[in-house]
N, C-alpha and C positions, 0 to 999 in steps of 0.2 A: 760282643759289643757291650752288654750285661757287665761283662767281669772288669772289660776298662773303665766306664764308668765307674765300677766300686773301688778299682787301685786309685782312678784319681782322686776319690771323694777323699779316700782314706789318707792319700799324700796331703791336701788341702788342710784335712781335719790336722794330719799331726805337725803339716807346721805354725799352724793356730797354738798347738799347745805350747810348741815352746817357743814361740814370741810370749805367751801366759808366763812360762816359765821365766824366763828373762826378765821380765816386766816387775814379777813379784821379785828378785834376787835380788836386782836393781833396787826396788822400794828399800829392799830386809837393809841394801847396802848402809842407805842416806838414815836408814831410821839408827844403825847401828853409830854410822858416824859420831865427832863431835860434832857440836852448835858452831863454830868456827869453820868448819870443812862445808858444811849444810850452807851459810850465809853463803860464803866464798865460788859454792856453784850456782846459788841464786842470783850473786851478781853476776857470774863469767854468763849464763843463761843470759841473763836482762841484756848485758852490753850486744852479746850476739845479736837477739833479736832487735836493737835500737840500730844497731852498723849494717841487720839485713833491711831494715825499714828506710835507713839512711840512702843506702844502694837503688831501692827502688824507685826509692822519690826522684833520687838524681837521674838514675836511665829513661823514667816515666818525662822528664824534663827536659833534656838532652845535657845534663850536667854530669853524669858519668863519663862523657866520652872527653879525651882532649881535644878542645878545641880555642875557635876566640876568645868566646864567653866565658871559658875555666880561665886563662891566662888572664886576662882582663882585672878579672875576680880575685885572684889571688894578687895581682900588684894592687888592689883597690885597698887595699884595709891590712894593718899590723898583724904580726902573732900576738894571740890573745896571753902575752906573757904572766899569766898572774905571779908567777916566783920569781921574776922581775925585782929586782933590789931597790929598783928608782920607785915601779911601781907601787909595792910594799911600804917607804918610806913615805909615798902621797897618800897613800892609802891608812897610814898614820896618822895625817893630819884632816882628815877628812872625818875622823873618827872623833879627835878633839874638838870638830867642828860642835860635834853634839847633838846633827840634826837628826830628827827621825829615820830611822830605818826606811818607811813608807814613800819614801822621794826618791831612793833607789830601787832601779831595774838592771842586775848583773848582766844580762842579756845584750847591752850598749855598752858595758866595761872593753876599754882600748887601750895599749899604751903604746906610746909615740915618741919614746927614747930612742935613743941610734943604737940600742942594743936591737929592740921592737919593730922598730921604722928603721931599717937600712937605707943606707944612701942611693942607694940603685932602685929604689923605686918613688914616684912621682911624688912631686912639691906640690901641684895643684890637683885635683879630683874634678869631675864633673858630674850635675847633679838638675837635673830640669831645666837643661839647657844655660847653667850658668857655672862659673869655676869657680870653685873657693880653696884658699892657702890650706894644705895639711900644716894641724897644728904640733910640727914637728920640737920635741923637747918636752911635751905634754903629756900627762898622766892621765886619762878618763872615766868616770865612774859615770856611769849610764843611771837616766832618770825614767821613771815611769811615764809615761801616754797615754793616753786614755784609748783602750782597743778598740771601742765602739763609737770611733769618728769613722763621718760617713764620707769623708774624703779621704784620697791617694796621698798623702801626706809626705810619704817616704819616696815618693817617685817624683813630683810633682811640686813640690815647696824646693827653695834653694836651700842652702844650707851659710850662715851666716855664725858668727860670733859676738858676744853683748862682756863686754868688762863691766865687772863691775864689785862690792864690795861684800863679804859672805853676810852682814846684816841684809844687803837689801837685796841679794839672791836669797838665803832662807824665807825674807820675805814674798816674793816671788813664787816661789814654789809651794809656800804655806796657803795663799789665796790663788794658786793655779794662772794665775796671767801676771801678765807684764806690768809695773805701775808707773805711772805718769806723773812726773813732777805735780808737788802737790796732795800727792799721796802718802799716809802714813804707814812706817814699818812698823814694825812689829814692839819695837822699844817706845812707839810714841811717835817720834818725829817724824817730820816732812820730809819727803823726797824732795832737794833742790838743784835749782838746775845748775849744773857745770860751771864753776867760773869760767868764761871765756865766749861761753854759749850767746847767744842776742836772747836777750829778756821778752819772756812771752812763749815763748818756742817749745811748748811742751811736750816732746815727742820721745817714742825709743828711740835709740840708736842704736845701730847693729853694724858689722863690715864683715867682707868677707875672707879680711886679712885678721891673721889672729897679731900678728905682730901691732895691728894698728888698735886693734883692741884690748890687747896687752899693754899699752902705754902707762903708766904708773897716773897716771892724769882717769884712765877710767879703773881699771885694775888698781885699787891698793896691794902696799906690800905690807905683810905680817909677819912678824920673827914665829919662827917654832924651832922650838925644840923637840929631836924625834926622840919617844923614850923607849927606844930598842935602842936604839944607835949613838945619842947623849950627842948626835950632830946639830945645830944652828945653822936654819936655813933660814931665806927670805922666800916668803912665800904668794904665791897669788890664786887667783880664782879668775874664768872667763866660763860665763856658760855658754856651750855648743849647741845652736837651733835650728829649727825649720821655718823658712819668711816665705808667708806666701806672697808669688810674683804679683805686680801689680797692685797692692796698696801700701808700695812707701814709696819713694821718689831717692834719688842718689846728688849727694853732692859732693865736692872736695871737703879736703880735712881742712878741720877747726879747732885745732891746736895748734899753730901757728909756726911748721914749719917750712911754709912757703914752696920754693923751689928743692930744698933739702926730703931724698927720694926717704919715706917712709917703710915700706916696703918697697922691695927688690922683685916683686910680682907683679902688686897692682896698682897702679899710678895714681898718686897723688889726689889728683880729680876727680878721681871716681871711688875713692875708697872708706865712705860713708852712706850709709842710708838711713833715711827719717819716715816716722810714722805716728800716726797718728789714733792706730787703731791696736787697743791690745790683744788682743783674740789671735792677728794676723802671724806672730810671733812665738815658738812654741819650745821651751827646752828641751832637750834630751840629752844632755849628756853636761856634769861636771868636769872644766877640764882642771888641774892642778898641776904650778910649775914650783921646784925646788931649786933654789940655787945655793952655794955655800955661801954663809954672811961671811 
């Protein structure tokens, strides 16, 4: 009994030694290597261990398995195309735009080209119980949030569209809220209100149709020229937001085209809302559209 115990110890002991062995070859290998070969396992290491971490979360979730909630998921949102040519090109003028770095969160970067956005998947999303138009033909560059809001924001706010002109969006995002007719940007001037508006009415406006917020009447258009490409486009701006439900009120459009269908989603009548509270209203995402002038 004596003597098996000593062959086992003795098998145990020697193959400690040459996992030791191994262990140091291994080391002598990476110390021998080039700096290049040494980076290049550091990253192949990192990615493994981020696609096992990746795995767990999702099985720990029920997001590894196929099911509703994977399918769902994947028609919900674009490929994150960044080598996207359209992409690229907005992401040009966004650059010319000049604004701080610090107003972008790559993390909400989208793009919404029919290269990105196939036609086989959904024109409308749904979002706390309300539908809003995908802003299809649009380019998105994701803004920052602030992480330590003590509300569901993402789940729970709808998801709306605000046109409007890149002076008084950088404005906007420079002092973190919405401003109110009245208010001064950043060059001085007053925020004033809409021709066409009823006087007095100082409110945001927001829709859930990007088409209706894209109107050149809130959206200005910009010439650029891309200087990769030496193309001339006409250019726009809509920032993409979160409205929390219940403090704005919805009315029909105030641009005056009557009975002539606006959008081809949301109808006429319903496809404005007004507020009066700026907090309630929150960006997250630059959207940018290109056309050829």
């Amino acid at each position: 009994m004596f003597s098996l115990q000593k062959d086992m110890y003795s098998a145990a002991s020697a193959g400690k030694s040459l996992t030791r062995r191994k262990s140091i070859a291994n080391k002598a290998d990476v110390s021998n290597s080039n700096p290049v070969d040494q980076i290049q396992r550091s990253l192949t290491d990192m990615n493994l261990g981020q696609a096992r971490a990746q795995t767990a979360s999702s099985d720990r979730h029920g997001h590894g398995r196929l099911g509703r909630s994977n399918s769902r998921g994947a028609s919900s949102h674009p490929r994150k195309m960044f080598t996207c040519i359209y992409f690229a090109e907005c992401k040009e003028y966004v650059k010319q735009l000049g604004w701080s770095l610090g107003f972008f969160n790559k993390k909400h970067n989208r793009c919404y080209c029919q290269s990105c956005y196939s036609n086989n998947l959904p024109n409308t999303l749904r979002v706390a119980d309300s539908d809003y138009v995908v802003p299809r033909g649009w380019a998105g560059f994701g803004l920052g949030v602030d992480p330590f809001r003590g509300d569901d924001l993402w789940n729970t706010w709808i998801v709306v569209y605000h046109g409007t002109t890149p002076l008084a969006a950088q404005s906007i995002l420079t002092h973190r809220q919405f401003l109110l007719p009245g208010d001064r940007l950043l060059d001085g001037t007053k925020l004033a209100i809409r021709a066409g508006h009823i006087p007095g009415k100082n409110h945001i406006y927001t829709s859930p149709s990007i088409r209706y917020a894209s109107l050149h009447v809130y959206s200005q258009v910009k010439s650029f020229t891309s200087p990769q490409t030496s193309k001339l486009y006409n250019a726009q701006i809509v920032l993409q937001c979160k409205q929390k439900p219940g403090t704005f009120q919805t009315q029909g459009e105030t641009v005056g085209w009557g009975d002539k269908h606006i959008c081809n989603i949301v109808p006429n009548d319903i496809i404005e809302h007004f507020s009066d509270r700026r907090s309630s209203v929150i960006p997250y995402r630059l959207l940018i559209h290109l056309e050829n002038a």
